[in-house]
N, C-alpha and C positions, 0 to 999 in steps of 0.2 A: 488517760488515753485520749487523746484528740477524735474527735468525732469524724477530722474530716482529714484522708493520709494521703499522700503520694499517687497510693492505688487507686483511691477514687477521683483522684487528677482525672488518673492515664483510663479512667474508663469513660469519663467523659468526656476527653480528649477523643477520644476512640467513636463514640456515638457523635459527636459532633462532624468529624472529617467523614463520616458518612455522608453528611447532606455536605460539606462547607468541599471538600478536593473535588467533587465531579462538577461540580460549577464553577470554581478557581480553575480547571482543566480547559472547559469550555471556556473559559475568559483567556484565557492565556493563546491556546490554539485555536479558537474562533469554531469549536466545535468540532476540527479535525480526528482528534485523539479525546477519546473517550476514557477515562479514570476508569481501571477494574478493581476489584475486592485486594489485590500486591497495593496496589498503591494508595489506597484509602488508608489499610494497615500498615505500610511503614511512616507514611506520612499525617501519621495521628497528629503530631505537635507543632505540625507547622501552622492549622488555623490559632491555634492559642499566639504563638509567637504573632501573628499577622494583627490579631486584637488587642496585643499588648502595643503596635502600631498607631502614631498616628494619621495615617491612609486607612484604617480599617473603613470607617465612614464610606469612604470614597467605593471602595473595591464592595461595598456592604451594598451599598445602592448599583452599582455597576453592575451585579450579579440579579439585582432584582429589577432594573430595569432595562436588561439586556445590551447593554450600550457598547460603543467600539470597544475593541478591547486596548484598540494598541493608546486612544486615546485616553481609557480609565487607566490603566497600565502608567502610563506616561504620568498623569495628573498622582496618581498614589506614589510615583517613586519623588516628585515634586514635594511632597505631603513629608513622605520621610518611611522607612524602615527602619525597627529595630534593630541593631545590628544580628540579633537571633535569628529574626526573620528573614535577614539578607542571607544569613549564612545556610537556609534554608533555600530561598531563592537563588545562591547561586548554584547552590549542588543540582535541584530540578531543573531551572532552563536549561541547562547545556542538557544533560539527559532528553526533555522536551525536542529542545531544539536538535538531536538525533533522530528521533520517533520520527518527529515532521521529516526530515533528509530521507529520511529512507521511504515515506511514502512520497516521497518527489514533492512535495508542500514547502519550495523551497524559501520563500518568500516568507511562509510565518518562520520556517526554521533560522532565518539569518535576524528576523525580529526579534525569537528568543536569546541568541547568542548576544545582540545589543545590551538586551536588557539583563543576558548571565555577568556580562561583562560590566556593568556598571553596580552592581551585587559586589560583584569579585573588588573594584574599585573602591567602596564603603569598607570593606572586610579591610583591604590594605592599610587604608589610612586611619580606622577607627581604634586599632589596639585588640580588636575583639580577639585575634588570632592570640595572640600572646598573651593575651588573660586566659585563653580557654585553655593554650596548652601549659601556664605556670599554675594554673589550677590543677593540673596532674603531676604534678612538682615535679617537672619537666627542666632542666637547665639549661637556658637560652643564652647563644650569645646577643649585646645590641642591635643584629640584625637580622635577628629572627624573622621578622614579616615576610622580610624576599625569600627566605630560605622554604618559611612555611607555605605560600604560596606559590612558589616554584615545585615544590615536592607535589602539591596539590592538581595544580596547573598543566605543569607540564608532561606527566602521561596522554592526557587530554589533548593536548596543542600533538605532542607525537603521535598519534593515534589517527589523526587526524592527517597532520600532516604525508604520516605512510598511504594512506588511503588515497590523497589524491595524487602521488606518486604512483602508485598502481595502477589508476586510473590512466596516466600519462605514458604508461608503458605498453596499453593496449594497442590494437591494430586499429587500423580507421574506422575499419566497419564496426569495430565493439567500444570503439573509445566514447562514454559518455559525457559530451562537451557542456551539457548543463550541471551535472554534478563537479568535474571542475571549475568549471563556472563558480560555480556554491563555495567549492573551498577555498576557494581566491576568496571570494568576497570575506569570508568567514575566516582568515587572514586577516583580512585590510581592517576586521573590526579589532583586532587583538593590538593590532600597530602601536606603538607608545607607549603601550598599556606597561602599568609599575615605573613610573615618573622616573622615581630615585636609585634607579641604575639595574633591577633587575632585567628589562628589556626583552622578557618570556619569547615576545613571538616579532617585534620589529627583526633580530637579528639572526636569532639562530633557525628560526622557524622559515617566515615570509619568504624572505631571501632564494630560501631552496627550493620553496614553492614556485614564485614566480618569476623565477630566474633572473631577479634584478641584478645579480652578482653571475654573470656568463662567463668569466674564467674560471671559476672555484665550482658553481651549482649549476651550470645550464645545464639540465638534464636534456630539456630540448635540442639546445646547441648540441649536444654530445651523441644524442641518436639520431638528427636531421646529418650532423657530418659523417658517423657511419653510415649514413643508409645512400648517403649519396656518394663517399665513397665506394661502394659497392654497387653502383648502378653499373650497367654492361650500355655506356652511350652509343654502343653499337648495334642492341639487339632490335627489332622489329616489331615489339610489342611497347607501344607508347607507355601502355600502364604503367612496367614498370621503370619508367622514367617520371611520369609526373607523381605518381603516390606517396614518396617522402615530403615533397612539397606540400601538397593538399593536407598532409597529416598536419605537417608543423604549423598548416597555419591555422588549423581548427586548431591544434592548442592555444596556440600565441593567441587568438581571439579567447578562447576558454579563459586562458593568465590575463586576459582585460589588458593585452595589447603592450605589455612590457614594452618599452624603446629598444634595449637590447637586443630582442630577441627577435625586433623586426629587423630590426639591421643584421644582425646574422640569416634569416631566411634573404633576405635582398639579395644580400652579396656572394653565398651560394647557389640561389638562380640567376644572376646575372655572369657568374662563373661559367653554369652550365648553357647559357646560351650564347655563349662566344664557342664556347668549346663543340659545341654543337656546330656552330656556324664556319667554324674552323674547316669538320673533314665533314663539311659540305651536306647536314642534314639540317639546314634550315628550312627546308619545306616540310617536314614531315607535321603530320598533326599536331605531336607532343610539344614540339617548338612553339606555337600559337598556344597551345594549352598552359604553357610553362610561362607567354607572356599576359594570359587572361588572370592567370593566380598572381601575376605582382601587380598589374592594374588595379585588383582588389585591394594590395596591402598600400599601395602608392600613395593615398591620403592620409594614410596614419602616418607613413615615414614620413611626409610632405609638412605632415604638424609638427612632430619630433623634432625636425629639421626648424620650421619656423619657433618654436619652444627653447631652441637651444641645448633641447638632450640631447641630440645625434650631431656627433662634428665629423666631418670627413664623409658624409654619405650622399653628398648634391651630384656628383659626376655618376653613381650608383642609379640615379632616383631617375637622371636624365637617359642616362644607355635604355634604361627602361621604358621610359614616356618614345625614345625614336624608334626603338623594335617595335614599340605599337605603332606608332605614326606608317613604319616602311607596310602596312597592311590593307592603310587606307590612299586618296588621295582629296584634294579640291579642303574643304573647310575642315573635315575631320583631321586631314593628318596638319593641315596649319595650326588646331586648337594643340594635338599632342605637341608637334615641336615648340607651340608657345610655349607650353607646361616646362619643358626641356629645360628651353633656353631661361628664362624666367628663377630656376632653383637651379642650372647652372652655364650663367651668362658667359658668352664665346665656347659652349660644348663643341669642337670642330665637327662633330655627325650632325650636329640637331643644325646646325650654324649652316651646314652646306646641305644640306636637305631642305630649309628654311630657305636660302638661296635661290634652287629650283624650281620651289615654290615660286616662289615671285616670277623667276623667269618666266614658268610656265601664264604664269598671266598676261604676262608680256608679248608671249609667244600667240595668247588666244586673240588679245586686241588686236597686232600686226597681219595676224589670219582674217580678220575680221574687216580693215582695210584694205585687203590684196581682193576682195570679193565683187561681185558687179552690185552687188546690193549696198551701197551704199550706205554706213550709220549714219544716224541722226544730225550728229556733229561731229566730224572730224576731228577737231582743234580736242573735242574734250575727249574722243578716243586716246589721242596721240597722248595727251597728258596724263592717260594711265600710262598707255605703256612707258611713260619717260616715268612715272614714279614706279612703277615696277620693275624696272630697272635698278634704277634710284635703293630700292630696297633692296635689290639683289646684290647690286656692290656692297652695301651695309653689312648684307649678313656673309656675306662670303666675298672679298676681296679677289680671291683667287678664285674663282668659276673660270673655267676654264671657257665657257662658250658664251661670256659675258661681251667681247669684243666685238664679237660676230653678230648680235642684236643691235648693242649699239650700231653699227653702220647699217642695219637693216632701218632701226628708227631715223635714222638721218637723211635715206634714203627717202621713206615716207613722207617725209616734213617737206621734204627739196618738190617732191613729186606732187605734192595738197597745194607745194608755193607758202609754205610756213617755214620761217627759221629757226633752225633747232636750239639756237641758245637760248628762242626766245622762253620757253619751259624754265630754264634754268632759271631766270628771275623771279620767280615764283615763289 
């Protein structure tokens, strides 16, 4: 009889994960989640696996000298896991990296998933799966790894994924935009992930999360178009005209700004503020309310647009920059309709708004020399108003009260005893 069996393993296995899991716990969550008496006991084997490591050193002194953790973390997975250990490692972080989610410790929680994920990574390519399950004289076909892995994985990736569907189908007031937040990001860590064609969570999963695929998964798209076909553009209470809006785009910001999904919010608020302007409620609050929510989204689509993911949306992005322009006047609405014209050069609104622009400049120098106060210089007044002119024909050809200044400036030059063409050589 051997002296020394199995059982006296597993009891010092046992005695050990007493002192070695509540300190791997606090190394792991930075002291967040504390190891209770369930988790010391099922996780008796995972210190032995960890020792049979060569990171044990590492993680050995990291615990006794309190050090980062996401740093010792990092340097121990550099060092190397067993693949035991990994297989250990993978099952706890994502569990870990739950515990943390749910006490809103969102930051270690998307740390743990990095590092479930790079566990799970080791497990794919090492063989371990497929030795562990042909040691249960298990009958595998050659691709076994994806299948075992998928079968593993993907309850996980779905559980996950319903959750922040859920999430996305709340009202604004209950919708929590950092927890989708979380599962975005916690998405974006899974992306690629299984090289050789299983694709866990790039395709089937991500996708529907954050709606990079808008005709098949915009969950978004599909409740911002009912909600706003359902608006009553007639009723009296602005609320409920702008709160489909506001909703969609705390998600869109939650999904980390998907392209799609702003061009879907764009081009059903800029729908509704025609439609609006149409039977004559552009004055109402909601209309200004409705152009301060695309103002906000206006730089991301502005990127999208400079990036090359959005085609077709510069006439969109400009209707938008002149509904904010028509609110202001003097510099503020010349920077909007710069914006306009700039993403989309000859917009005929921004084009002929930009026109009276300049006119009006024109209009204030000519006031300016009809005065008994005489400016400083003449000659350099008048050569505003000839290039504000100058700019008014540029941006709008067709102004219709363009003629009528001209013979006002010609007037003035005749009147100072300056010739008007003399400007022109200029």
């Amino acid at each position: 009889m051997k002296w020394w069996s199995p059982a006296h393993q597993a009891v010092l296995n046992a005695l050990d994960a007493q002192d070695v899991v509540p300190e791997l716990f606090n190394l792991l969550t930075s002291g967040v989640i504390q190891a209770n008496e369930r988790d010391t006991r099922r996780l008796r084997d995972w210190p032995e696996a960890l020792r049979d490591s060569p990171s044990w050193t590492i993680l050995a002194d990291a615990i006794q000298c309190k050090s980062d953790p996401q740093m010792a973390w990092n340097h121990a997975q550099r060092e190397g896991f067993s693949d035991r250990a990994a297989h250990h490692n993978a099952l706890l972080l994502l569990e870990l990296s739950d515990r943390l989610a749910q006490g809103r410790s969102f930051a270690g929680s998307l740390r743990c998933v990095v590092w479930a994920r790079d566990a799970w990574s080791q497990l794919y390519s090492s063989g371990y799966l497929d030795s562990l399950v042909h040691d249960l004289d298990a009958q595998l076909p050659p691709e076994s790894t994806v299948e075992i892995v998928a079968a593993l994985l993907c309850p996980t990736l779905e559980d996950r994924r319903q959750a922040v569907l859920n999430e996305l189908q709340k009202s604004e007031a209950d919708l929590d935009s950092e927890a989708v937040s979380h599962g975005h990001k916690w998405f974006d860590v899974w992306r690629g992930f299984a090289p050789d064609g299983a694709q866990l969570a790039a395709d089937r999963v991500h996708t529907s999360v954050a709606t990079f695929d808008m005709k098949t998964n915009g969950l978004v798209a599909q409740r911002m178009a009912q909600a706003i076909t359902d608006i009553d553009l007639t009723t009296a209470n602005d609320e409920i005209i702008e709160a489909p809006f506001r909703l969609a785009w705390r998600q869109i910001q939650a999904l980390g700004l998907p392209a799609p999904a702003i061009c879907e919010l764009i081009g059903h608020l800029i729908s509704t503020l025609w439609t609006l302007r149409r039977v004559g409620r552009d004055s109402i609050p909601a209309f200004a309310d409705l152009v301060d929510i695309g103002i906000l989204v206006a730089p991301h689509l502005a990127k999208t647009i400079e990036s090359g993911e959005s085609i077709g949306q510069n006439s969109r992005l400009a209707d938008l920059y002149v509904f904010r322009a028509e609110r202001d006047r003097g510099d503020v609405r010349r920077e909007f309709l710069g914006l306009a014209l700039k993403y989309c050069p000859g917009h005929r609104n921004a084009s002929m708004l930009m026109s009276y622009q300049h006119l009006y400049d024109a209009q204030a120098a000519l006031a300016l020399l009809a005065t008994t106060i005489r400016p400083a210089s003449v000659k350099t007044t008048l050569q505003k108003v000839h290039d504000s002119l100058k700019a008014t024909e540029a941006a709008f050809p067709l102004n219709e009260d363009l003629a009528e200044h001209w013979e006002r400036f010609q007037k003035a030059c005749l009147k100072n005893k300056i010739v008007p063409g003399a400007f022109d050589e200029k």
